[in-house]
SESE-970684 format. One record per residue (C-alpha): residue number from 1; residue in three letters; x, y, z. Coordinates in nm, 2 decimals, padded with zeros to 4 digits. Layout:
<recs>
   bake   selo        u        v        w
    NUM    ALA        X        Y        Z
...
</recs>
This chain:
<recs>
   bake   selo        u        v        w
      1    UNK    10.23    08.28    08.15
      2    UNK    10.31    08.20    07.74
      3    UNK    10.51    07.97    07.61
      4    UNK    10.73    08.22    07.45
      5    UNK    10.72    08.40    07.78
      6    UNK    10.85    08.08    07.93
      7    UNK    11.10    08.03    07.66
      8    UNK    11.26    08.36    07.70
      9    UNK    11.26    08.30    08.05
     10    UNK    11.47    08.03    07.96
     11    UNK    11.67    08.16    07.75
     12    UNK    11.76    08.46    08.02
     13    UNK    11.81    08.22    08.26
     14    UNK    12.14    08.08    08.05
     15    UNK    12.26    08.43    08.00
     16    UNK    12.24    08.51    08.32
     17    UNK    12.46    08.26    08.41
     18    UNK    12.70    08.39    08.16
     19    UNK    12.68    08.70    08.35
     20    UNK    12.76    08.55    08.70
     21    UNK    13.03    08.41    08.52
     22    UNK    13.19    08.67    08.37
     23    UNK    13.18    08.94    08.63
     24    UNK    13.01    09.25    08.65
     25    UNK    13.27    09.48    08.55
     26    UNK    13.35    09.26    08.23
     27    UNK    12.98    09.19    08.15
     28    UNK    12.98    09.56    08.13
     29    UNK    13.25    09.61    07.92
     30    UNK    13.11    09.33    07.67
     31    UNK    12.80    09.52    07.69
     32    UNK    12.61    09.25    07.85
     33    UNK    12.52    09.46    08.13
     34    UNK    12.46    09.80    08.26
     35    UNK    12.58    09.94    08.58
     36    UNK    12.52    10.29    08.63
     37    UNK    12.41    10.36    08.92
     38    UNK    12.07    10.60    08.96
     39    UNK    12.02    10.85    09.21
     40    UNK    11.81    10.75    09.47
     41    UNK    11.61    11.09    09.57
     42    UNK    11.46    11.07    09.20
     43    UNK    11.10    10.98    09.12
     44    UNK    11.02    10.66    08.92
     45    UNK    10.87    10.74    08.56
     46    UNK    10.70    10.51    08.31
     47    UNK    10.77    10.72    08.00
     48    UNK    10.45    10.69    07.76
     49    UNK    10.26    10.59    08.03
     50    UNK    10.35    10.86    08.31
     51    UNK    10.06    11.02    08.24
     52    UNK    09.83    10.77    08.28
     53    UNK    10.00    10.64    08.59
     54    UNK    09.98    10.96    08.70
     55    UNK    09.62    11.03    08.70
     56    UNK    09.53    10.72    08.88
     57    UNK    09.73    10.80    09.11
     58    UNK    09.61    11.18    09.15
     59    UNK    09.29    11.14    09.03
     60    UNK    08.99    11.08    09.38
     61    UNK    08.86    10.78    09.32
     62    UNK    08.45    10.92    09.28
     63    UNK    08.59    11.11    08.95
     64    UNK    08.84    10.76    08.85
     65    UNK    08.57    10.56    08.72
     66    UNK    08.42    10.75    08.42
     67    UNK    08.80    10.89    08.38
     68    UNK    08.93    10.53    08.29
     69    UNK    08.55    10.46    08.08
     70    UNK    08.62    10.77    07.90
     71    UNK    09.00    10.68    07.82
     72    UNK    08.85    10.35    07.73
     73    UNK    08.58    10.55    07.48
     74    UNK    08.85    10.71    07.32
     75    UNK    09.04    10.39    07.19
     76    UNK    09.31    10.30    07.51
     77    UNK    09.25    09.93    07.54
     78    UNK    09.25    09.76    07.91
     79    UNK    09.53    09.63    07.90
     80    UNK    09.70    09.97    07.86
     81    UNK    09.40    10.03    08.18
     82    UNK    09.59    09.75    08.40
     83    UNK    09.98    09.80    08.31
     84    UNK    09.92    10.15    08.43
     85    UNK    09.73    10.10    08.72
     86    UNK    10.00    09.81    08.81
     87    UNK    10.26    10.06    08.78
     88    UNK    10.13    10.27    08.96
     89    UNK    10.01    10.06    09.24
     90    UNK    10.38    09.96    09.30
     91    UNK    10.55    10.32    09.28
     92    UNK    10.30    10.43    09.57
     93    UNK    10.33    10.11    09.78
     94    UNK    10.66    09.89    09.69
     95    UNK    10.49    09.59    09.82
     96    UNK    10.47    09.76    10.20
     97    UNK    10.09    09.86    10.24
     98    UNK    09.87    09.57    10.32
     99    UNK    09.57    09.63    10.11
    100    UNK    09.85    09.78    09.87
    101    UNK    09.98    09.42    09.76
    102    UNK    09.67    09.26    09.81
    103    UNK    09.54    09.49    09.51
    104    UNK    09.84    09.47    09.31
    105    UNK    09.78    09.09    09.31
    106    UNK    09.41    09.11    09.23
    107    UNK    09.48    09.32    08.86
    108    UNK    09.65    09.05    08.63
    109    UNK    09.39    08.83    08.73
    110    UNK    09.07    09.09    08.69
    111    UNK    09.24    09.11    08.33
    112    UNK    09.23    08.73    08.32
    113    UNK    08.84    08.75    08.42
    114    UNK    08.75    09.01    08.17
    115    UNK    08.88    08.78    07.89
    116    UNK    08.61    08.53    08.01
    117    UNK    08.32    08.84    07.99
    118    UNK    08.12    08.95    07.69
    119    UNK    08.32    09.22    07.49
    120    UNK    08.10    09.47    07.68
    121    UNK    08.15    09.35    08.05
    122    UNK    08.55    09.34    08.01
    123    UNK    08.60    09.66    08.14
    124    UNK    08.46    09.57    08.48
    125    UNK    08.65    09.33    08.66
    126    UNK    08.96    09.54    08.60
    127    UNK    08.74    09.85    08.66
    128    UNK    08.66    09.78    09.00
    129    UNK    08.99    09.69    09.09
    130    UNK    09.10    10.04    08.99
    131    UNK    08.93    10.18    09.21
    132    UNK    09.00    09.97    09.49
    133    UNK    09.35    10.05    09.39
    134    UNK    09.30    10.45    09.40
    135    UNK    09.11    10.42    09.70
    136    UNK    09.38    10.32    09.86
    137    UNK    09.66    10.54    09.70
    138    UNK    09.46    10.85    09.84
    139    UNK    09.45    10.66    10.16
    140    UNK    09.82    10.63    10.17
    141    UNK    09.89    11.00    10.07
    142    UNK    09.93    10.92    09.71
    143    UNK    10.25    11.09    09.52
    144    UNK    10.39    11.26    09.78
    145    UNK    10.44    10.93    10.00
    146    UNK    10.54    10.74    09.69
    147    UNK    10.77    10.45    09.85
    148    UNK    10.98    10.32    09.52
    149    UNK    11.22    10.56    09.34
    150    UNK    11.50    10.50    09.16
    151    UNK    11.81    10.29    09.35
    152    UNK    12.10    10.27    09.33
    153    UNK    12.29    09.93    09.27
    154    UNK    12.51    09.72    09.54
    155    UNK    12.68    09.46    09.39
    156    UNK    12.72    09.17    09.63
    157    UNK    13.02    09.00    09.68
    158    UNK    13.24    08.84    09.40
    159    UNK    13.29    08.50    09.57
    160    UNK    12.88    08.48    09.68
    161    UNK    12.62    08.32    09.53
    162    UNK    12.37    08.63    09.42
    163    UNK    12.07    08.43    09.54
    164    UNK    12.24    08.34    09.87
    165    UNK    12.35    08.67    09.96
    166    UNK    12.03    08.83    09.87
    167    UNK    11.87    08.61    10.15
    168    UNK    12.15    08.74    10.38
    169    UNK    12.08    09.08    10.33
    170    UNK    11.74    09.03    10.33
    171    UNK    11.74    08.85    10.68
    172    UNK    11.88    09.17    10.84
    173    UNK    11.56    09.32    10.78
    174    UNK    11.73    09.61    10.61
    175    UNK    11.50    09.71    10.36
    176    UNK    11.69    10.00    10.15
    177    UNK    11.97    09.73    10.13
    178    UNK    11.77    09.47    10.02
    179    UNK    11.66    09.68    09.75
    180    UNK    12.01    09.80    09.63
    181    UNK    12.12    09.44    09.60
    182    UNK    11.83    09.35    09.41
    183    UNK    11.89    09.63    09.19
    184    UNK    12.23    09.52    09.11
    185    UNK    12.06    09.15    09.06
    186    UNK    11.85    09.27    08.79
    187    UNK    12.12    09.39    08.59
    188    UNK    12.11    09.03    08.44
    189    UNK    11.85    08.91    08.21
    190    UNK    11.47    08.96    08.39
    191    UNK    11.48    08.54    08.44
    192    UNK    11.79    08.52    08.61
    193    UNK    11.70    08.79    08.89
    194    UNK    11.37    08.67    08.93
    195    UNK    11.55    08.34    09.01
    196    UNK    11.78    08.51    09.29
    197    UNK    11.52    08.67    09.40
    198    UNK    11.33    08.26    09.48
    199    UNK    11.59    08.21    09.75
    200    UNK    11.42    08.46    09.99
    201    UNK    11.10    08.40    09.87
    202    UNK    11.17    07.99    09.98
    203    UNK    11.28    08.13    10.29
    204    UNK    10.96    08.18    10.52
    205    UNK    10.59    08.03    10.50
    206    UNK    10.36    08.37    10.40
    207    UNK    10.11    08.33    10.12
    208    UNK    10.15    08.71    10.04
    209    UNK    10.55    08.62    09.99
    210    UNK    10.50    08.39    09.77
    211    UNK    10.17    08.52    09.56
    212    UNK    10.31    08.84    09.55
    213    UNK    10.65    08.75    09.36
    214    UNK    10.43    08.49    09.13
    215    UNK    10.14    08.80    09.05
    216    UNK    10.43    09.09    08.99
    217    UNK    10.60    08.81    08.76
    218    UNK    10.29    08.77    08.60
    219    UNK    10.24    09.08    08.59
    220    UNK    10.50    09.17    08.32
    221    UNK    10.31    09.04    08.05
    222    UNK    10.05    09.33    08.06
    223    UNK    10.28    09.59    08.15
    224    UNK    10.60    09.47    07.95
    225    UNK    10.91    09.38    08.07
    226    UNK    11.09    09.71    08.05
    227    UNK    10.90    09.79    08.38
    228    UNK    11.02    09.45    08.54
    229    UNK    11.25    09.59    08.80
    230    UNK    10.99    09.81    08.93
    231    UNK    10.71    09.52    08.97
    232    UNK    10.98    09.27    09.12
    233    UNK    11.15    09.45    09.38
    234    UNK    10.81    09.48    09.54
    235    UNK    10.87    09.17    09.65
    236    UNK    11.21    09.16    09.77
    237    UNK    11.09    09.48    09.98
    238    UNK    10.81    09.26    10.12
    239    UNK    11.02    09.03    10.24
    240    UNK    11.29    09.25    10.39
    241    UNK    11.01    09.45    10.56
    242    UNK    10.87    09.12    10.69
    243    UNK    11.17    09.02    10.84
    244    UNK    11.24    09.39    10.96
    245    UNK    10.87    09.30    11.15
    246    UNK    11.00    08.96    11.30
    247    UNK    11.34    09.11    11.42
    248    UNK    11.13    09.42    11.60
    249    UNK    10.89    09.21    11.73
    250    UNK    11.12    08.89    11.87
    251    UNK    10.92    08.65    11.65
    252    UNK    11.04    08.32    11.56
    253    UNK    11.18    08.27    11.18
    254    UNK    11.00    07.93    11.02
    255    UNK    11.12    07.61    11.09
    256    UNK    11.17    07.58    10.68
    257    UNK    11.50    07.75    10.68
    258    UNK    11.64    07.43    10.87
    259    UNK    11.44    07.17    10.71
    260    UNK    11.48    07.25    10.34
    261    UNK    11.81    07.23    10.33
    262    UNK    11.83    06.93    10.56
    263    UNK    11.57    06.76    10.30
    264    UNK    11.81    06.83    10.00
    265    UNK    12.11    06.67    10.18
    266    UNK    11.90    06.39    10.27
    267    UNK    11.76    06.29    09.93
    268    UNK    12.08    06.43    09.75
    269    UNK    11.86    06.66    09.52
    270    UNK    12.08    06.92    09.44
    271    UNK    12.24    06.91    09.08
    272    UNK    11.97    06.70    08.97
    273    UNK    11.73    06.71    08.74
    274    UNK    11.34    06.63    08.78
    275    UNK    11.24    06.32    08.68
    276    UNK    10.96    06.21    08.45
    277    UNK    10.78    05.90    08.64
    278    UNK    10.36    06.00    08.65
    279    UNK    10.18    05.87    08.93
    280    UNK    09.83    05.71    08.90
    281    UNK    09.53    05.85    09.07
    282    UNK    09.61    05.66    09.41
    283    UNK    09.95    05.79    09.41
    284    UNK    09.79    06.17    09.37
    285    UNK    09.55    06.04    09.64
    286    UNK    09.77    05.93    09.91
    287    UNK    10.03    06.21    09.85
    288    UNK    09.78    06.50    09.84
    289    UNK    09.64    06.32    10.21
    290    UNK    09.98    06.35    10.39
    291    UNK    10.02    06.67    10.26
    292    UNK    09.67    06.79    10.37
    293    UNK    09.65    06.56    10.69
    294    UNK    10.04    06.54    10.79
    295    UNK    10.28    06.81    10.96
    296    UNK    10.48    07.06    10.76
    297    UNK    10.75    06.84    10.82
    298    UNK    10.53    06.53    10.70
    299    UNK    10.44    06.69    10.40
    300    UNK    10.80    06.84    10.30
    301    UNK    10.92    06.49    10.36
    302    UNK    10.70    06.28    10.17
    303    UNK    10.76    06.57    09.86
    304    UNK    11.15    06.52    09.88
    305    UNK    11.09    06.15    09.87
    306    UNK    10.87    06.17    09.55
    307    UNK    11.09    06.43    09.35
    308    UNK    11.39    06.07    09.48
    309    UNK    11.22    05.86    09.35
    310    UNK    11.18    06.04    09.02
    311    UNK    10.83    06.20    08.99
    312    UNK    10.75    06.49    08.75
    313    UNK    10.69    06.83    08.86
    314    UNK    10.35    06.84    08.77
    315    UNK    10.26    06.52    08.92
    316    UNK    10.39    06.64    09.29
    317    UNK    10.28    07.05    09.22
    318    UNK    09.88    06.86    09.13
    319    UNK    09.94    06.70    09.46
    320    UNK    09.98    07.01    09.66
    321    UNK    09.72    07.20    09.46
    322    UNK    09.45    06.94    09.59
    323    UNK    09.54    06.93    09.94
    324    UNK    09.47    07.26    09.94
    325    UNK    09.17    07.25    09.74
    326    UNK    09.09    06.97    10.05
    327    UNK    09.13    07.26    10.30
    328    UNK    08.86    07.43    10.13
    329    UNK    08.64    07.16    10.14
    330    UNK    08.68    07.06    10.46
    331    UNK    08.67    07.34    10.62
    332    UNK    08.45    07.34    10.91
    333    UNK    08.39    07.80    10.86
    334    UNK    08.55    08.05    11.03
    335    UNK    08.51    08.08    11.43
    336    UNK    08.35    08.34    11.63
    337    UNK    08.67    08.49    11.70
    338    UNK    08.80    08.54    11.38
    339    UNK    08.51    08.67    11.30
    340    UNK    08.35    09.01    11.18
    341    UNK    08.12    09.22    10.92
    342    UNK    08.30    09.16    10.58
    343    UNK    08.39    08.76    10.69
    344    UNK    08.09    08.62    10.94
    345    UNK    08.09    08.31    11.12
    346    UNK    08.09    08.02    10.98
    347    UNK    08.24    08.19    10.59
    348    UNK    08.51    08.05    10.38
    349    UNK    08.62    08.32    10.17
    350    UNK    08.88    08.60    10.19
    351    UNK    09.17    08.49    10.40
    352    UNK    09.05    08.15    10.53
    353    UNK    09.29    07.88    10.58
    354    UNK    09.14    07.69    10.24
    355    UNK    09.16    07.96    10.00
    356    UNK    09.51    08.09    10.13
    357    UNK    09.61    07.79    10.04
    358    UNK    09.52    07.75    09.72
    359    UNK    09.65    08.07    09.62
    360    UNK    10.00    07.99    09.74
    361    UNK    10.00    07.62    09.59
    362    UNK    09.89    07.78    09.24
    363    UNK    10.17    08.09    09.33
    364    UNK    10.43    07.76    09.37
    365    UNK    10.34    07.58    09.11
    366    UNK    10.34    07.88    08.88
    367    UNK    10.68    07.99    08.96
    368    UNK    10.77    07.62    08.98
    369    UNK    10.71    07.65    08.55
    370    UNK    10.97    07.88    08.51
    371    UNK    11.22    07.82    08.74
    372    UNK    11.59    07.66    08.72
    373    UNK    11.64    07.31    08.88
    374    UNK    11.73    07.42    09.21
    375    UNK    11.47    07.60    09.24
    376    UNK    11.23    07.40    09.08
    377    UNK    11.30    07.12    09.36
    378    UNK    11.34    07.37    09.67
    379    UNK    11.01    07.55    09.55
    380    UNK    10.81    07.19    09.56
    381    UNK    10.96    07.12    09.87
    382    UNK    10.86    07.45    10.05
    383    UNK    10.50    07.47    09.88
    384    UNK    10.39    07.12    10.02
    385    UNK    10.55    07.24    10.39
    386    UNK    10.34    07.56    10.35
    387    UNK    10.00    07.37    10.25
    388    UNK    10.05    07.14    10.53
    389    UNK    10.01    07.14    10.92
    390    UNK    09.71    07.31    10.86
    391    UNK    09.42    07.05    10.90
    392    UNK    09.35    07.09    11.27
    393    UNK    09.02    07.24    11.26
    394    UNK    08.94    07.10    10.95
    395    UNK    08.56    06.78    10.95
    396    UNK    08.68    06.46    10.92
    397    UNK    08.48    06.44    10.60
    398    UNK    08.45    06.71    10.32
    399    UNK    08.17    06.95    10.17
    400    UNK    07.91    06.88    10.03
    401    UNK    07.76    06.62    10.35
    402    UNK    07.57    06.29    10.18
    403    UNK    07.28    06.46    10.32
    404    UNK    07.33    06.75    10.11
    405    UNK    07.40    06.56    09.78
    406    UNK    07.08    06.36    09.86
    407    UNK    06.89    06.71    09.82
    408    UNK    06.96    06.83    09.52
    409    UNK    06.71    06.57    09.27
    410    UNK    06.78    06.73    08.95
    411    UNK    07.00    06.62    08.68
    412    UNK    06.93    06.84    08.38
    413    UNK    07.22    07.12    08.37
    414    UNK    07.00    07.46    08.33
    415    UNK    06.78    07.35    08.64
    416    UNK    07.11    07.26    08.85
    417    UNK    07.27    07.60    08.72
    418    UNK    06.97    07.79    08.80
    419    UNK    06.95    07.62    09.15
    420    UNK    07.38    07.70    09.19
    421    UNK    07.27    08.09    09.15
    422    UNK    06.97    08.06    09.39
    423    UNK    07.16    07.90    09.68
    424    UNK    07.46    08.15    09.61
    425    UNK    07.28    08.40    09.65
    426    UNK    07.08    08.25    09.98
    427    UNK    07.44    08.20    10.14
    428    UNK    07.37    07.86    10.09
    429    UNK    07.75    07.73    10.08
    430    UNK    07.69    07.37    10.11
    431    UNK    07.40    07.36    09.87
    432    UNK    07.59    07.55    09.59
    433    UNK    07.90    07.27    09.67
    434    UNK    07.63    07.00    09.64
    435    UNK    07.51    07.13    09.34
    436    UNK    07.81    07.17    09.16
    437    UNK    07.93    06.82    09.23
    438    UNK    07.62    06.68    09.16
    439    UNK    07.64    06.89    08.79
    440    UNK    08.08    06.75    08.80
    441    UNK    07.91    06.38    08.81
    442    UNK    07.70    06.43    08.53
    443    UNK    08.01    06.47    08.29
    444    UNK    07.88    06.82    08.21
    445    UNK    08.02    07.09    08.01
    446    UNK    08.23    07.31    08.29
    447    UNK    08.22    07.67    08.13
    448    UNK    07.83    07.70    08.16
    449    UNK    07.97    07.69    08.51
    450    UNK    08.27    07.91    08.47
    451    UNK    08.03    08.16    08.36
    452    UNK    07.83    08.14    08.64
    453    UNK    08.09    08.20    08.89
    454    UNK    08.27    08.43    08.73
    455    UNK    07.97    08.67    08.77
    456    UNK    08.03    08.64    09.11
    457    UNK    08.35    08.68    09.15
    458    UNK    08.34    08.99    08.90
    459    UNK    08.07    09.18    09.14
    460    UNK    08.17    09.10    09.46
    461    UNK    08.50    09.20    09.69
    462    UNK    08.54    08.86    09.83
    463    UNK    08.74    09.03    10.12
    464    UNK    09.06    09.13    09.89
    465    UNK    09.02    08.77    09.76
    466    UNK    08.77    08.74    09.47
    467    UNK    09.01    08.79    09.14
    468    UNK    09.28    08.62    09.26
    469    UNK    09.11    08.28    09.39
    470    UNK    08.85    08.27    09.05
    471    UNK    09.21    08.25    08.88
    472    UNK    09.36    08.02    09.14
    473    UNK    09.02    07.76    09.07
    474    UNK    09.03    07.83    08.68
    475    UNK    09.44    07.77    08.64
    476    UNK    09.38    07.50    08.84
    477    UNK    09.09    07.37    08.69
    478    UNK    09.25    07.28    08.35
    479    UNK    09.56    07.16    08.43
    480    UNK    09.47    06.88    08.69
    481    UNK    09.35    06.56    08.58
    482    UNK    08.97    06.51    08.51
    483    UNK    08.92    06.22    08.80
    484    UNK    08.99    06.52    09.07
    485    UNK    08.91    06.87    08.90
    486    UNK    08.59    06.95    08.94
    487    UNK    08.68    06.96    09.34
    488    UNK    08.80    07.33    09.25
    489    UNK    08.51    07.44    09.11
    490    UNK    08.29    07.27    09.41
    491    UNK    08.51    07.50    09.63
    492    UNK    08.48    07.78    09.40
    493    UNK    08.11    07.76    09.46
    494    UNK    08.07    07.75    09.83
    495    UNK    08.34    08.01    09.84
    496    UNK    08.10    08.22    09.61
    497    UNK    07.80    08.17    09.81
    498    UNK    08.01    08.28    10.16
    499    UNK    08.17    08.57    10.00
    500    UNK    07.80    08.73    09.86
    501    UNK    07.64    09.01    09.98
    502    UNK    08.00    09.19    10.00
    503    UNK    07.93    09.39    09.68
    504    UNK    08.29    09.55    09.54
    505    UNK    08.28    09.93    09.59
    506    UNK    08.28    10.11    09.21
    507    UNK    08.16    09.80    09.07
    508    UNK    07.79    09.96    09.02
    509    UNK    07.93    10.25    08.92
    510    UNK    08.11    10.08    08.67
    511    UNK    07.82    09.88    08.55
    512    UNK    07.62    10.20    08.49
    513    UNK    07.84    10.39    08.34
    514    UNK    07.93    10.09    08.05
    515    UNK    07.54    10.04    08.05
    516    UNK    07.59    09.68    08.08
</recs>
C-alpha cells in the first residue's frame, strides 16, 4: 500500500469515528453518510467497466487469452486488465468458492510481479491468472450463479460497538446477515469499515481469513475505491460462511477468542498506544524462537509482553514474519499422506505449513500498517498465536544442511545464479537453499536474484500459491533488517525448486501470443 493510501486511511479512520458518534440518521442529514437501502434481487454493476467485467466473466477461457492481448493491443493498460478481472472474480464468488478466493488473492500480486518484468513480459503474470480466474467462473456457472448483488443495509444497534456486533452476527453463521450489517458498516469512510470488519477477522486462526481481507484491501488500489464495498464484504462473507461450516459440522471455535482478550486485560493494552523501544538482533532472535518453537499460547504471550514493555510494531510484526520464514526452512517436506500429483512427497510449496505462514504473517503485518490502535495490538497478538504451535514436525536444524553448503564451491555470482536455475529446475530444493545462502553471504546484489525467481514464480502454478508467496518473500524482503533477510529469499528458492514442473495453465499460451 502508498503512503497516501495510508494517509487517507488515516484520515477515514477519524471521520469514521465522527460518524459512530453522530448517529446514522444525523450523519445522514449532515450529509456525511448515505443510507438508502438497495434492492437485493439486483445485479452488481461496475459502470465503465461492466463490459469488461462482463466478458471475462462470459467469455470460455480458450478464447480469454488473445481477448485480453487484443484489449491490451488496442491501448487498455493492465491495470484496467486486473481491476476488472478482480471485480469480477468477487461478483461470481463473494469470497465462498475455494479456488475462487484463492485466485482473487493471487491478482494484486501478479500485478506486483509484472512491474518487476520487462515491459514486454508484464502482461503475463496477470495473464495467467486471468485465466485461472475464468476457468473457474465457467466452472462455477458464471453469471447466472453470480453470489454478490446488491444489499441491503442493517444498521446494528445504537448502543453496540459496530466492530463487536459484526462479530456477533457473524458468529451465527448467518451469512445474508453478515452481509447487511457490513453493508451498513461501510456507509462510513472505506478505513473505518475495514476496521470493524478486523474484529471478525482477529476472531479465528485461518490464513485464507486473514490474507483474503489484507489482498481485497490491497486490492483497491488497482480497482479504485468506489468498488471497495464489493471487494471487502468478500471477506466478511468468508467468515460468516466459515462459521456457518463450524456450527454444521460441531467443530470447535479457536482457543484465540478466549485468550486474546484475556491477554489484553493481563498486560492492560487497551487505550494505549504502541511504543517505540527497537530491539537488537538477539531480541528479534529469541522472540521469533518462542514464537516459531512455543505454543499458540507461548507465542501470543511472549507478543503481549513485548508490545508491555514498549516495543514497536515493526520490531514484534519482523519477529513473526521470521518465525514463519523458520517454518519454511525447517520444514522437514510434506508426508505421504498429504500427499498427491500437483504437491509430491517430500515438497514445500502450495499450502505447506511454511509458506501458509508466511502469507498470513505478511497479511498481519500488512493490515497491522493501517490499522487503529486496538487493532494494531489485537492484530500482533493474534498473528504470533496463528504462526505458532506449528513446529511439531518441523528438523531440529534448518535448510540448507552443512553438508549442503559444503557443496556448492563457487563464489562468483553468475556461476552461483546459473547453478540456482539448474538445481530448480532438477527439483533440487536444498541445493537451490544452499546456493542462495551461499550467494546472501557473499554481500551480493539481491535483484539478480529477484529476477531469477520471479521467472519461476511467473511460469508456474505453485498449487494456487506462486503470486502470492513471491510477494509475501519480496515485501518481506525489504522491510526486515539485513542480518536476517536473505532467509526469505533462501525459502523462496527451495519453495521454487519444489513447486517446478507444475506449469500454470494459459501461461504458454500467453507467452505465444505476446511473442515473448
Amino acid at each position: 500500500m502508498n503512503q497516501n493510501s495510508r494517509r487517507e486511511f488515516l484520515g477515514e479512520i477519524g471521520r469514521g469515528m465522527l460518524l459512530a458518534g453522530l448517529g446514522t440518521s444525523l450523519a445522514s442529514e449532515l450529509g456525511l453518510a448515505n443510507v438508502a437501502a438497495a434492492g437485493e434481487d439486483r445485479a452488481l454493476s461496475f459502470g465503465k467497466l461492466e463490459p469488461l467485467v462482463a466478458m471475462i466473466q462470459e467469455t470460455e477461457p480458450a478464447k480469454l487469452t488473445a481477448e485480453l492481448v487484443s484489449h491490451l493491443n488496442n491501448g487498455t493498460n493492465l491495470r484496467t486488465l486486473v481491476a476488472a478481472g478482480a471485480l469480477a472474480n468477487a461478483r461470481t464468488f463473494g469470497g465462498q468458492d475455494y479456488v475462487g478466493f484463492h485466485t482473487f488473492m493471487a491478482l494484486a500480486p501478479a500485478y506486483r510481479m509484472a512491474q518487476e518484468l520487462p515491459a514486454a513480459q508484464q502482461p503475463l503474470p496477470v495473464l495467467k491468472v486471468l485465466y485461472r480466474n475464468a476457468n473457474r467462473i465457467q466452472e462455477f456457472g458464471g453469471r447466472k450463479n453470480e453470489i454478490l448483488h446488491e444489499v441491503a443495509e442493517e444498521a446494528p444497534p445504537a448502543d453496540k460497538e459496530v466492530g463487536v456486533h459484526l462479530r456477533e452476527v457473524a458468529r451465527t453463521g448467518d451469512v445474508e446477515k453478515a452481509d447487511r450489517t457490513f453493508a451498513a458498516a461501510m456507509k462510513a469512510p472505506i478505513g473505518e469499515a475495514f476496521n470493524h470488519l478486523q474484529f471478525e477477522v482477529q476472531d479465528e486462526i485461518d490464513v485464507h481469513r486473514v490474507v483474503l481481507a489484507w489482498r481485497a484491501w490491497d486490492t483497491l488500489d488497482l480497482a479504485g475505491r468506489e468498488w471497495a464495498h464489493c471487494l471487502l464484504r468478500q471477506s466478511i462473507r468468508y467468515c460468516a460462511n466459515t462459521e456457518k461450516s463450524m456450527i454444521e459440522r460441531g467443530h470447535a471455535r479457536s482457543p484465540v477468542r478466549t485468550v486474546l482478550p484475556m491477554l489484553l486485560d493481563q498486560y492492560k493494552l487497551l487505550g494505549r498506544e504502541m511504543g517505540t523501544k527497537v530491539g537488537d538482533d538477539a531480541w528479534l532472535r529469541q522472540l521469533a524462537q518462542t514464537i516459531f518453537r512455543g505454543t499458540r499460547e507461548q507465542a501470543a504471550d511472549a507478543v503481549a509482553q513485548a508490545i508491555a514493555e514498549g516495543y514497536n510494531q515493526e520490531e514484534i510484526g519482523e519477529a513473526i514474519s521470521l518465525a514463519a520464514n523458520l517454518l519454511v526452512l525447517h520444514d522437514p517436506g510434506r508426508p505421504e499422506q498429504g500427499a498427491n500429483a500437483d504437491k509430491p512427497v517430500g515438497s514445500c510449496h502450495g499450502d505447506s505449513v511454511g509458506v501458509h505462514a508466511s502469507d498470513a504473517a505478511n497479511a498481519w503485518r500488512n493490515i497491522i500498517r493501517v490499522s487503529t490502535p486496538r487493532n494494531v495490538i489485537a492484530s500482533l497478538i493474534v498473528g504470533a498465536y496463528h504462526t505458532g504451535g506449528q513446529s511439531g514436525r518441523s528438523n531440529p536444524q534448518p535448510y540448507p544442511f552443512t553438508e549442503h553448503l559444503a557443496e556448492v564451491k563457487s563464489e562468483d555470482a553468475r556461476t552461483l545464479l546459473a547453478e540456482t536455475e539448474t538445481a530448480i529446475r532438477a527439483k533440487e530444493q536444498f541445493r537451490a537453499a544452499a546456493l542462495i545462502a551461499r550467494y546472501g553471504a557473499l554481500g551480493l546484489p539481491a535483484r539478480p536474484v529477484c529476477d531469477l525467481l520471479l521467472k519461476f514464480a511467473t511460469s508456474e502454478d505453485g498449487a494456487l500459491h506462486a503470486e502470492k508467496y513471491y510477494l509475501t518473500v519480496r515485501s518481506e524482503f525489504d522491510s526486515m533488517r539485513s542480518s536476517i533477510r536473505w532467509g526469505q529469499l533462501v525459502a523462496l528458492a527451495r519453495v521454487s525448486a519444489s513447486e517446478y514442473g507444475h506449469r500454470s495453465a494459459g501461461y504458454e499460451e500467453a507467452r505465444k501470443l505476446l511473442k515473448v
